[in-house]
C-alpha positions as CSV (number, residue, x, y, z in Angstrom):
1,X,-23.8,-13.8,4.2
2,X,-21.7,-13.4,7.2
3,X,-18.7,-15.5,5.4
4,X,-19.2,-13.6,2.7
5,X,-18.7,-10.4,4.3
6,X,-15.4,-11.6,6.6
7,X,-14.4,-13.0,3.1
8,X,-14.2,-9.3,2.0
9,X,-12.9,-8.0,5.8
10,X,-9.9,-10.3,5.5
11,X,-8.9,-9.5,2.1
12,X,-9.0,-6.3,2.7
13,X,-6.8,-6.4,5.9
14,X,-4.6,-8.9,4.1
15,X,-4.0,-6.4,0.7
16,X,-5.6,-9.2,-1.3
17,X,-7.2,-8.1,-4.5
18,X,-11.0,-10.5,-4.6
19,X,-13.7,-10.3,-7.1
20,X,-17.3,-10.0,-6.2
21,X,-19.7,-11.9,-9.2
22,X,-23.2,-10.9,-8.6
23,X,-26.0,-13.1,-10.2
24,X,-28.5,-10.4,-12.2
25,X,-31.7,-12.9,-12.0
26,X,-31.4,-13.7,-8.4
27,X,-28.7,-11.7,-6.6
28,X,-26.7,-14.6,-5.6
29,X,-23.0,-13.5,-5.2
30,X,-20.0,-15.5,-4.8
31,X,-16.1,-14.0,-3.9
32,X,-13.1,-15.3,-6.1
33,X,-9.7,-14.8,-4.7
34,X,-7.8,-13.4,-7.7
35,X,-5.2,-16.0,-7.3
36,X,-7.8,-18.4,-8.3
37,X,-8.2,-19.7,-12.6
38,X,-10.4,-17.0,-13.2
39,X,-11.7,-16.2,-16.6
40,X,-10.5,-13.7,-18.3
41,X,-14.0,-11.7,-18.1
42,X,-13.6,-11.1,-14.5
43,X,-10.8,-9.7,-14.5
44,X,-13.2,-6.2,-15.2
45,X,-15.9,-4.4,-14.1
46,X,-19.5,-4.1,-15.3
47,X,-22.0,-6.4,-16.3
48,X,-20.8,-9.6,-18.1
49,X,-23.1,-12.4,-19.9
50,X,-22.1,-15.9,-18.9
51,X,-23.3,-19.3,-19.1
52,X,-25.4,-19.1,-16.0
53,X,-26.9,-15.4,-16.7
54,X,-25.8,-11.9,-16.7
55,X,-23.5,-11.1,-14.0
56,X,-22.3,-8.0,-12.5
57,X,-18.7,-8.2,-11.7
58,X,-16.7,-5.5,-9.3
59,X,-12.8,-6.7,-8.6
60,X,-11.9,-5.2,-5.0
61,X,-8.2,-3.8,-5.0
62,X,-6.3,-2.6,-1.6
63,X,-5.6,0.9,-1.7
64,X,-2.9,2.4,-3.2
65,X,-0.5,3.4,-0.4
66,X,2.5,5.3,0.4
67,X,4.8,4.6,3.2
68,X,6.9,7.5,4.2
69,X,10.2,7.0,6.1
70,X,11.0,9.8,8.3
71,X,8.7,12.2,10.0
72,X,9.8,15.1,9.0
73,X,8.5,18.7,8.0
74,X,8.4,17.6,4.0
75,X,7.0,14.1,5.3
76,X,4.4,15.9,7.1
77,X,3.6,17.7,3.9
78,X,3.6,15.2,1.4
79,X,1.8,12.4,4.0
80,X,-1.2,15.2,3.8
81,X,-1.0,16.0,-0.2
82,X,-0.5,12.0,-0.5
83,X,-3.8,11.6,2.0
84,X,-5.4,14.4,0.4
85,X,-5.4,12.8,-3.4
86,X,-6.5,9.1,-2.0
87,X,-3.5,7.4,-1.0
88,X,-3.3,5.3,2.2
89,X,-0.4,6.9,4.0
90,X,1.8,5.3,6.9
91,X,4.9,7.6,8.1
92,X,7.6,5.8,9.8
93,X,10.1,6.9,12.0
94,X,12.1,5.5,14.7
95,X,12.1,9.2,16.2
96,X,8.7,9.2,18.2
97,X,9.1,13.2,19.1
98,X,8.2,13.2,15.5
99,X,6.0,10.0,15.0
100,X,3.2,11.3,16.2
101,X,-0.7,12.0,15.6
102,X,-0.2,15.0,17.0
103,X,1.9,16.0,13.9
104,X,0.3,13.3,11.3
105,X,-3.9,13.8,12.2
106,X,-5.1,11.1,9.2
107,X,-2.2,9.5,8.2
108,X,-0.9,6.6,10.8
109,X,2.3,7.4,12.4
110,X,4.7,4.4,13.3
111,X,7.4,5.5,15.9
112,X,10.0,1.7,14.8
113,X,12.5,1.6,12.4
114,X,11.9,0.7,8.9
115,X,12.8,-2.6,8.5
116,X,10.7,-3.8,11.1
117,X,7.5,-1.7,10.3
118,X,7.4,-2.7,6.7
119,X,8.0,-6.3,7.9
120,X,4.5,-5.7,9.5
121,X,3.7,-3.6,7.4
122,X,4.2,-5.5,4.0
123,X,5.2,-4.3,1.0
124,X,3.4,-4.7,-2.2
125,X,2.6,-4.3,-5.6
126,X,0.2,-1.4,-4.3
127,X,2.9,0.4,-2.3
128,X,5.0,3.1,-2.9
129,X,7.6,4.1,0.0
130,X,9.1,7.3,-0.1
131,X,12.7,8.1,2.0
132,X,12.4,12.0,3.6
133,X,14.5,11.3,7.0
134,X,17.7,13.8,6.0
135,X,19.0,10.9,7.9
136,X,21.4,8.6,6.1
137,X,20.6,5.3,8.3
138,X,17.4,5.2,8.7
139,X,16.8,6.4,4.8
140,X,18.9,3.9,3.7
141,X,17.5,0.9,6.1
142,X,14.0,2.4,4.4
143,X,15.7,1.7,0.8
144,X,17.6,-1.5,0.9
145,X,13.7,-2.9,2.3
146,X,12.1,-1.1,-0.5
147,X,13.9,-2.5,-3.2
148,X,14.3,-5.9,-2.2
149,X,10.5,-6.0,-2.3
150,X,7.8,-5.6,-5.0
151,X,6.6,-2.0,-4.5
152,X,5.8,0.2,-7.0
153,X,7.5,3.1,-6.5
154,X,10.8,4.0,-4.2
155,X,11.8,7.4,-3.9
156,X,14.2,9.8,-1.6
157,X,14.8,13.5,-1.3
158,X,18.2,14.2,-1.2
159,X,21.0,17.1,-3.4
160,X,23.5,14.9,-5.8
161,X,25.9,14.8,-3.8
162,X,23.6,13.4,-0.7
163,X,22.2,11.1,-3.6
164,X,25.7,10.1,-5.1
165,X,27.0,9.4,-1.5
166,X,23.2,7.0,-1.1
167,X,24.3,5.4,-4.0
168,X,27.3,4.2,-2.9
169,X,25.9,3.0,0.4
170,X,23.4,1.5,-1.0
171,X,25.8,-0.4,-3.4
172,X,28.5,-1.4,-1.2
């Protein structure tokens, strides 16, 4: 059982999505990495009936999760709404006067730059990063990691003009 369990620990730590098949007739349970040739039943949740008996199946998906680049006021008050509504939040910021629990409570606060807390960090289908800085270098460090990786969502906070001007950074 112990293997099991770690089996479920590491995925978990390593944002890997596993499935846990659970024998009905004698509670035997085996974990599937998702990246293995599972059938198509496994891919959902409830009770299935296969060859070798009814089976209860239960995929186990990393949280969805925000990163939020740049510590500010609005960060600190979307990181809590975020926190609030389920997300995993991580705020950012190479600024530690801002960085801080002190100022964050449940959501982790990094005091690095983007690039190299994402690169620790990873960034994933399951991740959304969000730019609130007010400050052009670090936001756009936070974008150009963003969209070079798979997240799901990348947004900034910025006027049109601040927005035109990203634009143009983040093109040339």
């Amino acid at each position: 059982e112990i293997g099991f369990v770690d089996g479920i620990i590491e995925a978990r730590s390593e944002r890997r999505t596993v499935v846990v098949t659970s024998r009905v007739g004698d509670g035997s349970r085996q974990l599937h990495a998702v990246d293995e040739a599972l059938p198509a039943e496994l891919a959902s949740f409830g009770l299935i009936d296969a060859p070798e008996g009814q089976l209860f199946v239960q995929p186990l998906v990393p949280p969805l999760r925000i990163i939020v680049a740049g510590a500010t006021h609005i960060g600190q008050v979307f990181a809590e709404l975020a926190r609030q509504i389920g997300y995993a939040v991580t705020v950012v910021d190479p600024r530690s006067v801002f960085a801080s629990e002190e100022r964050f409570g449940a959501a982790s606060a990094i005091a690095e730059w983007p690039e190299a807390s994402f690169d620790k960090l990873g960034l994933d289908r399951r991740t959304a990063v969000v730019a609130l800085t007010h400050a052009s270098h670090i936001d756009d460090e936070a974008l150009t990691a963003a969209l070079r990786s798979p997240c799901m969502y990348i947004g900034a906070l910025g006027s049109r003009a601040t927005h035109a001007k990203r634009l143009d950074r983040l093109a040339a």
